[in-house]
N, C-alpha and C positions, 0 to 999 in steps of 0.2 A: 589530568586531562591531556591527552591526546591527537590534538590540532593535525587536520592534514593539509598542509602545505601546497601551495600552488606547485612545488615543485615537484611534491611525493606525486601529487594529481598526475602531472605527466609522465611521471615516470609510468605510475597504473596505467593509464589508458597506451603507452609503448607497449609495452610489457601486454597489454591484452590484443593490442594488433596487430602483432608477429603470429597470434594465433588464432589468425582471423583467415580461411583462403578464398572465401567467397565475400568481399567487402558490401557488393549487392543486395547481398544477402540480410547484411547486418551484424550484430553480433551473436542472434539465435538461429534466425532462417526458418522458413516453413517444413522440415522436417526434422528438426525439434521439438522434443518434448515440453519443453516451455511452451512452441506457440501450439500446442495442441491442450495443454493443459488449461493458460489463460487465456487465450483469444476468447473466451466463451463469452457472452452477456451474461449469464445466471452467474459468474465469480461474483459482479457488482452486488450480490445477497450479501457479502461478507464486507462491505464499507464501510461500515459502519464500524464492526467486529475490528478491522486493521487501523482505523483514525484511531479508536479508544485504548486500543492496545500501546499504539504510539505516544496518545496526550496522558497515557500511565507511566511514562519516563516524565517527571520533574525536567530533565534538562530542555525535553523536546514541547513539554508545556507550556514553562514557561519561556521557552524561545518565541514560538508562535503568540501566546498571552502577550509577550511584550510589542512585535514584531511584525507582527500579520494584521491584515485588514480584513480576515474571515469573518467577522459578525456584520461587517457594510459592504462586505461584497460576496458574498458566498456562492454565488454563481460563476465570478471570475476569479474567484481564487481555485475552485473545482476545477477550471477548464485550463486555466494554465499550469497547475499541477500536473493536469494527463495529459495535456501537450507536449510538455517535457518527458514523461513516464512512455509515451506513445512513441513518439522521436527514438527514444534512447532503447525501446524492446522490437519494434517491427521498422526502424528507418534503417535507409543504407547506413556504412558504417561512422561516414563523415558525420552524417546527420545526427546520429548517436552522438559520436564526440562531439559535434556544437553544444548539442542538449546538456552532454556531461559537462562541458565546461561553464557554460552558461550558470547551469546550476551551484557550481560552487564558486562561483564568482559573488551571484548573490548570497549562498551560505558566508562567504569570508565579511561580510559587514552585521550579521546577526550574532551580537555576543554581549555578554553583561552577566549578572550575578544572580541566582536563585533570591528572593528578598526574605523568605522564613526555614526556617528548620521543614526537611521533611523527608521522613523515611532517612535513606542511609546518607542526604544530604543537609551539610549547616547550612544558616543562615550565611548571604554572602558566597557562597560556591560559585564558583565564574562557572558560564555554560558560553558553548560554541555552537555553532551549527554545524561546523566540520569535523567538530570530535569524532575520532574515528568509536568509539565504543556508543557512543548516541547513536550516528551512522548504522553502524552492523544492526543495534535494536529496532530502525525503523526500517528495514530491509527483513529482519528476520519477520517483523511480523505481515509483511506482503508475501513472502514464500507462505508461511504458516498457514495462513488465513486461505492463498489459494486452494492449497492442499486438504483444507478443515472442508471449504466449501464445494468442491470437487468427489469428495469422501460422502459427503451429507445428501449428494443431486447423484453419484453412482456407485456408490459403498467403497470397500477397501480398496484401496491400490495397490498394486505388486510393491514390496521392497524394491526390488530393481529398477523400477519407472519411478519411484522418489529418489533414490539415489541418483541418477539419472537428470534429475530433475533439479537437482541442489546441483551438484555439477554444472548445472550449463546455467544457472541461474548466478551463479558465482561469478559470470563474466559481467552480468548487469551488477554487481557490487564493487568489482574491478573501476566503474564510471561514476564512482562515488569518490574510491581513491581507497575502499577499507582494505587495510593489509591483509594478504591471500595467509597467511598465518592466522588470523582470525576467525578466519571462515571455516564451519563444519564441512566435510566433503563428503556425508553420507546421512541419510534422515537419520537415522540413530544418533549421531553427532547433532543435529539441529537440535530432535527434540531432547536431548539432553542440557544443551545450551539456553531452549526456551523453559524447560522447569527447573533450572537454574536463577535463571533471572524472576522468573515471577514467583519463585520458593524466598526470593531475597528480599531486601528492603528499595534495593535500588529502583525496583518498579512499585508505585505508590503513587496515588493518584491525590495529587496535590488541590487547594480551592479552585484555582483556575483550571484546574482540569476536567473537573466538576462543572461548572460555570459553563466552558464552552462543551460539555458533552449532555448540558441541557439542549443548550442552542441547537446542537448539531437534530437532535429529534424534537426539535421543537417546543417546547416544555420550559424556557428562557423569558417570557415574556407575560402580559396579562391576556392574551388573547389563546383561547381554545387551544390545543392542543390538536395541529392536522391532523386529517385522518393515513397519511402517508407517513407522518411521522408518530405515530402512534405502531404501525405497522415497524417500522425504524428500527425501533426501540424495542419490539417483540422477539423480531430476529436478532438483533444488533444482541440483546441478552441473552438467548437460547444460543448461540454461539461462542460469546465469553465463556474466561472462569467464571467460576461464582465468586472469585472473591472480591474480582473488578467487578460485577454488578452490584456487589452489595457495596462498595468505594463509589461508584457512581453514583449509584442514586437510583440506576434504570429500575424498571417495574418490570420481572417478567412473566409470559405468559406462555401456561399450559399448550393453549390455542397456537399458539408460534412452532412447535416441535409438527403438533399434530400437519400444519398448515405447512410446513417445510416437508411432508411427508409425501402428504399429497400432491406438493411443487413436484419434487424429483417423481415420481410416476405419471403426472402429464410429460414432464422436459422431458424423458427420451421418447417419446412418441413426434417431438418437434426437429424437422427439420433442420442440421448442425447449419445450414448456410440463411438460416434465419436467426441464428444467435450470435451471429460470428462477429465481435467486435468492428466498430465499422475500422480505425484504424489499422484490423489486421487486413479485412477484404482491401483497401487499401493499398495496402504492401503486397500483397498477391494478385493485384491487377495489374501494379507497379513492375512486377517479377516477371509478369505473361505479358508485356507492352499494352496494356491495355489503360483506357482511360479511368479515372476517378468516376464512380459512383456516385449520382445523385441520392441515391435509397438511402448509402452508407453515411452521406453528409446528413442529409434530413435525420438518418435514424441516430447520431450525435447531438444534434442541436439538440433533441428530444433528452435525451440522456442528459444531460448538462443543465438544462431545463430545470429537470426534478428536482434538484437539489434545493431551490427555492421553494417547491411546493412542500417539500419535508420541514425545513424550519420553519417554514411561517413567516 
């Protein structure tokens, strides 16, 4: 294991601010391929897809299993998750760094021992939150996942504009603190490193992972199964491997491919400044001196919202 050091932290985020020239900007900026790829609303199709991908690392499961207060508060744990994630992709640059350190302030007190054998981990394996190799895992599968979902709402993407895309995304991994030595600097590199890891033992979807990947679609309790998180779980599975849906437990469905089909052929007839992250609109109102959006606020609270109507 791997720990990154409060010290290593600052070095990364030095070392990422010397190649920063517009600090305003952020660490992406609005003509970035980053915020053209994620600002969208239709990415949030794949949240499901990135949570299970990440509670399929043991370390990262049972950190949260131990750690988190996700089953009593899954509304506030959603929303301060993307408060920080929001801060750290479309704030000026300071704002970023509070966010990045913040973040692993609270990672430096999340740590303890795996409790049973599983997959390529013993019984007893100490887990960190700041492992740099957990770290890159839940990073890789937020690139992945945007890219999967992006791909599925407008078909291929040039090599060039993924490559492009890992590049500038690499500086959001920089505010984690993961060594630029670890990081792929080309999709070819990425996806090599993701069927890598999920060809291995290391990704293996442990009881609690199970457990909270009921919850997250709702499916955890004696009561019906919502109708949002029925939907969840359709997508959430037509998006994984097969081999995590069949490690989960999800049910998938037919109807989910067809029904993603038919999404991407209304989305691009939708208006791009009706999807636009309110976060990003946000930071582009913030860029042109103009004030905060009430539409953008309300169409957050909304967002944020869901996530309790999906568990139940």
């Amino acid at each position: 294991m791997s720990v990154v050091t409060r010290e290593e932290h600052e070095a990364s985020l030095a070392s990422l601010a010397r190649t920063i020239s517009e600090p305003r900007e952020g660490i992406l900026g609005p003509r970035s391929v980053a915020w053209s790829l994620g600002s969208d609303l239709a990415v949030f199709l794949g949240g499901g897809r990135a949570a299970l991908l990440q509670l399929a690392h043991p370390m990262v499961a049972y950190a949260i299993d131990h750690h988190s207060r996700t089953r009593s508060d899954v509304t506030g744990r959603f929303q301060r998750t993307f408060r920080y994630v929001f801060a750290m992709v479309f704030g000026e640059l300071d704002e970023a760094f509070r966010a990045a350190r913040r973040v692993h302030a609270i990672h430096s007190h999340i740590q303890g021992t795996i409790p049973e054998t599983i997959g390529s981990f013993r019984a007893g394996t100490p887990y960190h939150a700041n492992d740099a190799d957990a770290l890159q895992w839940v990073y890789a599968t937020l690139v992945d996942t945007t890219i999967t979902v992006r791909e599925r709402l407008d078909g291929a993407l040039p090599s060039a504009l993924k490559d492009a895309y890992i590049g500038e995304m690499n500086r959001f991994a920089a505010l984690f603190g993961i060594p630029y030595a670890h990081l792929p600097t080309t999709w070819a590199a990425h996806e090599l490193y993701m069927r890598r890891m999920l060809g291995s033992q290391t990704i293996c979807v442990a009881p609690c992972a199970r457990e909270m990947a009921m919850f997250l679609v709702g499916r955890a309790g004696p009561e019906p199964q919502p109708a949002l998180g029925r939907v969840t779980e359709a997508i959430t599975a037509a998006l994984l491997p097969p081999r995590l849906v069949h490690e989960f437990g999800l049910v998938p469905s037919a109807r989910a491919h067809v029904g993603l089909s038919m999404f991407a052929s209304m989305y691009r007839w939708v208006p791009r400044s009706l999807m636009t992250i309110p976060a990003c609109s946000a930071a582009s109102r913030r860029l042109a001196g103009q004030p905060p959006s009430r539409v953008a606020a309300w169409t957050e609270r909304q967002l944020f919202g869901l996530t309790r109507q999906i568990t139940g």
